[in-house]
C-alpha positions, 0 to 999 in steps of 0.5 A: 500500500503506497501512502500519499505524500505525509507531512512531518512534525512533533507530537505535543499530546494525545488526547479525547481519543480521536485528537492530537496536537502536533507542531508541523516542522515549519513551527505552526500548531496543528490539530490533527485527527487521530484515527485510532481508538485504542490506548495507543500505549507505547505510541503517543508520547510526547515529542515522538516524531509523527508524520501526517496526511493531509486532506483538502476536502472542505468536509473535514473539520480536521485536515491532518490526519496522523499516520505513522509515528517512530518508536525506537528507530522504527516507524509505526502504522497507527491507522486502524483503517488500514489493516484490512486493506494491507490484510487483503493485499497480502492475501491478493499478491501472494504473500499471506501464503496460508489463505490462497486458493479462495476465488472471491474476498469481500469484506464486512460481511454479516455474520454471527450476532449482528458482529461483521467479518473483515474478510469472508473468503470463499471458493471451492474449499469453502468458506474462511472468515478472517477477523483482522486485528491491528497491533502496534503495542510492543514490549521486549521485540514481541507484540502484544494484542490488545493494549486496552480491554476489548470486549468487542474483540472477546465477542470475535472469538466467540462468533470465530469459534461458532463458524469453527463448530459449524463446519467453516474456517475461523481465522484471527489474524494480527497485523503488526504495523511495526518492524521491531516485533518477532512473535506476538503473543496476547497482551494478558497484564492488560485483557486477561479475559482476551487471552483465555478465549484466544486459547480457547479458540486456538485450542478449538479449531480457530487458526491464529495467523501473524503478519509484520508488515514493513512500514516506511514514509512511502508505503506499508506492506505485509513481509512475513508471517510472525508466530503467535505464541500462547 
């Protein structure tokens, strides 16, 4: 996935979940929109350096929107909304080896109790549903899904091990927007409850698939499969 020409400034805070105060490199202040709900721990301190995209659309109120930020050297992929794009890009150009040979993709499809899948796969071999999970928390070169309790999340393994029991393919799959990361493992000290039903799942049919991607100014792309470990 190529990204659009980013603009680079200074994190100054993070704040009301959805906004951040940067100052640009040419000193102006800016208000930029944050595109993540998360907690984004390890990611939003103040003075890392961020770089942002920029919208001329009269529609926005914000015209900034953050996308990356460098963590210990490494550039990190902050937008939630790309990792079902970078998931099915891998999946289409070969490189997430493990979900090849489905004729069709489509995303957001309705499933389980009033829960959408990212990407339902379909083909001659059947039905695979892949729920995609953004990663960006990172301790000690291993990433850590979530970084804050998700109960929404904990719903998704449930409705992954449904369509397990009846007969389709669940897959969980992480997206791990950094370059720094060698295995990813559930983040337990935060969700506990999300790591006991990821087990559960695992332990009941639902494959857990991992995928770094390479995040630089220019582009993010899925590179390799990374193991998950429980």
């Amino acid at each position: 996935m190529h990204l659009p020409p980013l603009v680079a400034g200074t994190l100054i805070k993070r704040y009301k979940r959805f906004l951040a105060d940067v100052t640009l490199d040419d000193g102006s202040l800016v208000t930029v929109h944050c595109p993540n709900s998360g907690s984004m721990m390890g990611c939003a301190t103040p003075g890392s350096r961020v770089l942002l995209s920029s919208s001329s659309s009269s529609t926005r109120k914000y015209p900034f929107g953050w996308e990356l930020v460098q963590v210990d050297g490494f550039w990190v992929g902050i937008n939630t909304g790309l990792p079902n794009r970078l998931t099915r890009e891998g999946i289409e150009d070969g490189t997430v080896v493990e979900l090849q040979g489905y004729a069709t993709i489509r995303p957001e499809v309705p499933y389980g109790e009033r829960s959408r899948i990212d990407l339902l796969l379909e083909g001659s071999a059947g039905r695979c549903y892949v729920e995609v999970k953004n990663v960006t928390l990172e301790e000690s070169g291993r990433a850590l899904f979530p970084d804050a309790v998700t109960t929404r999340g904990q719903k998704h393994l449930c409705e992954l091990m449904r369509v397990v029991r009846e007969g389709d393919r669940g897959v969980i799959f992480f997206t791990v927007q950094r370059g720094d990361a060698n295995s990813v493992s559930p983040a337990d000290m935060i969700d506990p409850e999300y790591g006991r039903l990821l087990r559960l799942a695992m332990a009941n049919g639902v494959e857990a698939l991992a995928y770094r991607a390479l995040v630089t100014p220019e582009e993010i792309k899925l590179t390799e499969r990374l193991p998950v470990l429980v």
